[in-house]
N, CA, C and O of each residue as an XYZ file, in Angstrom:
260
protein
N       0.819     -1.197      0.000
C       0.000      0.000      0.000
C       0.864      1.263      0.000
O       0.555      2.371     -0.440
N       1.976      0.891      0.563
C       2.894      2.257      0.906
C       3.474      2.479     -0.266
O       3.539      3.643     -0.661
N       4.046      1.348     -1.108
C       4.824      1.912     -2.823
C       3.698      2.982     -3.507
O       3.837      4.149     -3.874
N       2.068      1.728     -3.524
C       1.090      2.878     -4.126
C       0.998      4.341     -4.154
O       1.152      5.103     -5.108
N       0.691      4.615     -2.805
C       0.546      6.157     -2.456
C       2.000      6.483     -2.661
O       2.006      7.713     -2.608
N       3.028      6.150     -2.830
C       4.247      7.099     -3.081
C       4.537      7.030     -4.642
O       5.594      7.572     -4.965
N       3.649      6.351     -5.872
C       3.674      6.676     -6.706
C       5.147      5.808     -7.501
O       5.997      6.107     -8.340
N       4.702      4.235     -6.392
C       6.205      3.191     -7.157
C       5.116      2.291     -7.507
O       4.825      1.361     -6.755
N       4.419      2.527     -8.729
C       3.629      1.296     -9.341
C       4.235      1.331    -10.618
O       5.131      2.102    -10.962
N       3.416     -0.001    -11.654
C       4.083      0.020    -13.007
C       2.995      1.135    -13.327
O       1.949      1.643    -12.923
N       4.094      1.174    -14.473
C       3.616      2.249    -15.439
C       3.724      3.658    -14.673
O       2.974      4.432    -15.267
N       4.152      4.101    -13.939
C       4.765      5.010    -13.423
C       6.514      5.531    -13.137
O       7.207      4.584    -12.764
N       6.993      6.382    -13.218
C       8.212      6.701    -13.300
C       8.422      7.616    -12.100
O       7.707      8.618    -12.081
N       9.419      7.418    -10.931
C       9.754      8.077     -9.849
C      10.725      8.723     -9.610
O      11.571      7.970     -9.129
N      11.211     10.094     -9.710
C      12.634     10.719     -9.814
C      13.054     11.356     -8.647
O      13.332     12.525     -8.917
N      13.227     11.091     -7.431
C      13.736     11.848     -5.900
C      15.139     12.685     -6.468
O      16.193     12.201     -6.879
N      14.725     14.162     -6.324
C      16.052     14.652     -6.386
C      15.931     15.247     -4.938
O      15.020     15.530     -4.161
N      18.031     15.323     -4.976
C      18.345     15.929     -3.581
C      17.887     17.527     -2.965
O      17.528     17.943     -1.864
N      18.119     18.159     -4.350
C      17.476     19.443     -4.096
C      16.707     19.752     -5.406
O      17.013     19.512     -6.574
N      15.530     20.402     -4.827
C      14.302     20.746     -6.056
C      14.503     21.729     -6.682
O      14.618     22.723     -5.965
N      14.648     21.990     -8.246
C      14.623     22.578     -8.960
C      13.647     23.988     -8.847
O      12.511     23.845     -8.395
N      14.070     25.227     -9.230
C      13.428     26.149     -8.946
C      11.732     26.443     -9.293
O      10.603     26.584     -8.824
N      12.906     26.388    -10.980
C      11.539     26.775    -11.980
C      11.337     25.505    -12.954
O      12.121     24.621    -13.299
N       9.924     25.765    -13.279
C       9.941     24.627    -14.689
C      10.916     24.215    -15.863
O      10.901     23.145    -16.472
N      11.590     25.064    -16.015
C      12.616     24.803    -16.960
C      13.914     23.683    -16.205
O      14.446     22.685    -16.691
N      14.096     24.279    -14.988
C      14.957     23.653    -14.423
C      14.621     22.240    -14.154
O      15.451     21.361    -14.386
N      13.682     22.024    -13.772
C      12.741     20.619    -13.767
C      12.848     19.929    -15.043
O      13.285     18.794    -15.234
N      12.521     20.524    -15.651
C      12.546     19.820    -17.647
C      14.183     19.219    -17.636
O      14.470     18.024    -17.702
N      14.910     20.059    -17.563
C      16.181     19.469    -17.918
C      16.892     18.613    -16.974
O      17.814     17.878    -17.328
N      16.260     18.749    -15.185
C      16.814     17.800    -14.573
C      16.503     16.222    -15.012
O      17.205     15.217    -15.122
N      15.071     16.524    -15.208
C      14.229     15.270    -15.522
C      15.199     14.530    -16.867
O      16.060     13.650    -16.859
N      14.725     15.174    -17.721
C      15.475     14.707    -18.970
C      17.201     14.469    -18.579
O      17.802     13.968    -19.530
N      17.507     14.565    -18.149
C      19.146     14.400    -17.841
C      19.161     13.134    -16.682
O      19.993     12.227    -16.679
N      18.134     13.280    -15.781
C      17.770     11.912    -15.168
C      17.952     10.291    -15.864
O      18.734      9.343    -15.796
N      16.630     10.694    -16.588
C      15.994      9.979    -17.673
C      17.334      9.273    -18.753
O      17.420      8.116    -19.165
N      17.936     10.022    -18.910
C      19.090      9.810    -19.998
C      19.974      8.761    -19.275
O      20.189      7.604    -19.636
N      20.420      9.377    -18.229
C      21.438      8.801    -17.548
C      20.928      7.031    -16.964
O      21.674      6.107    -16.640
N      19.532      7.067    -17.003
C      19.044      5.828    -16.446
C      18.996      5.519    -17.728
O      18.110      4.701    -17.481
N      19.166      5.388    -19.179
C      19.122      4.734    -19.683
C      17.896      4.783    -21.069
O      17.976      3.850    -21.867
N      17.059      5.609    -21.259
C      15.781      6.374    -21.565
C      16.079      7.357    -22.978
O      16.957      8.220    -22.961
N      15.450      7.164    -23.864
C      15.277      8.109    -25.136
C      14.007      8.759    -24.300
O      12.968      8.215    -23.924
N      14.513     10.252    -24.133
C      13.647     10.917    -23.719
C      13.464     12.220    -24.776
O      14.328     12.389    -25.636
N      12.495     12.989    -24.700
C      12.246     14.088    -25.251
C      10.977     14.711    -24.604
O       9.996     14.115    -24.161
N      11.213     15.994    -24.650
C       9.989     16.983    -23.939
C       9.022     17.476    -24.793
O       9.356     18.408    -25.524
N       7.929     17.063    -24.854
C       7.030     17.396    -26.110
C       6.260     19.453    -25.440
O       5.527     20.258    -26.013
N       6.685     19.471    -24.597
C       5.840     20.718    -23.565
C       4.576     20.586    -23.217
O       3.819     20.018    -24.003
N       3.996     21.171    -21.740
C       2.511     21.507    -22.032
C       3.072     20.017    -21.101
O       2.724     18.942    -21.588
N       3.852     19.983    -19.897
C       4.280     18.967    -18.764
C       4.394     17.460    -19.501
O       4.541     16.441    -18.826
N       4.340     17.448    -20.439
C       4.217     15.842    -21.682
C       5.334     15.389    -21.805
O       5.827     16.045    -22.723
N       6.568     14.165    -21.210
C       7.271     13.866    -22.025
C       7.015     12.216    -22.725
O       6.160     11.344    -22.570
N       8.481     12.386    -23.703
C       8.104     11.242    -24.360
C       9.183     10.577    -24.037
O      10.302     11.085    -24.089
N       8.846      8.795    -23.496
C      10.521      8.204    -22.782
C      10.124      6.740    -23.756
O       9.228      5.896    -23.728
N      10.757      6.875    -24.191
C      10.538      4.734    -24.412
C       9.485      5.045    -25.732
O       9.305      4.017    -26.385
N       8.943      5.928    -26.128
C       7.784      5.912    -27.221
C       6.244      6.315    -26.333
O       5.113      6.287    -26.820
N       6.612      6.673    -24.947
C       5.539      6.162    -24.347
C       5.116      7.865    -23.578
O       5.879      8.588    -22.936
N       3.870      8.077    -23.881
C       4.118      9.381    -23.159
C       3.901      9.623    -21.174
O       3.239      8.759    -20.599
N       4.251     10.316    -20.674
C       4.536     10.640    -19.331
C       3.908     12.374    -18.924
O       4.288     13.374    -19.532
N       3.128     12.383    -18.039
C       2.635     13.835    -17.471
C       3.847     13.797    -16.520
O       4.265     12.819    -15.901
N       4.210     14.746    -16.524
C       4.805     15.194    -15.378
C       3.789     16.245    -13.886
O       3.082     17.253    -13.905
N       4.125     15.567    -13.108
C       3.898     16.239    -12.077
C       4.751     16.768    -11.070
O       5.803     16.129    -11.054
N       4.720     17.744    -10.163
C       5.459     17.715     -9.282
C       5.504     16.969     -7.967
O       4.802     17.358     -7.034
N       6.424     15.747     -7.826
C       6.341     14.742     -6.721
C       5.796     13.709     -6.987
O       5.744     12.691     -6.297
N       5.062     14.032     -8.688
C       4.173     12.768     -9.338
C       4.996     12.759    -10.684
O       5.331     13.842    -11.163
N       5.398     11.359    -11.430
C       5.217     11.558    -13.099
C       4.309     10.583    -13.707
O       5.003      9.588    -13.917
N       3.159     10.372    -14.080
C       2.281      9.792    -14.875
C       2.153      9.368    -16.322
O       1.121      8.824    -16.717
């Protein structure tokens, strides 16, 4: 129950950074530089949308969907 509510199910993607990014931009590129480094064809379509694997992702803050 506890992975659930913290947003560790499939089909979900979980990114804990040490310190939070200011602004949205800064977020975009941490994410994507995350993403890369784990291994991920990522791209930012905008409008919080990315695209990882072919597969699209909302971004949230503390959430990615």
């Amino acid at each position: 129950m506890f992975n659930t509510l913290m947003g560790y199910r499939k089909g979900h993607i979980q990114i804990d950074f040490d310190e939070r990014p200011i602004d949205h931009q800064a977020y975009v590129e941490a994410i994507e530089k995350e993403l890369i480094e784990r291994g991920h064809d990522v791209h930012y379509e905008g409008d919080y949308t990315f695209i990882v694997d072919e597969k699209p992702y909302v971004f949230l803050k503390g959430m990615f969907l």
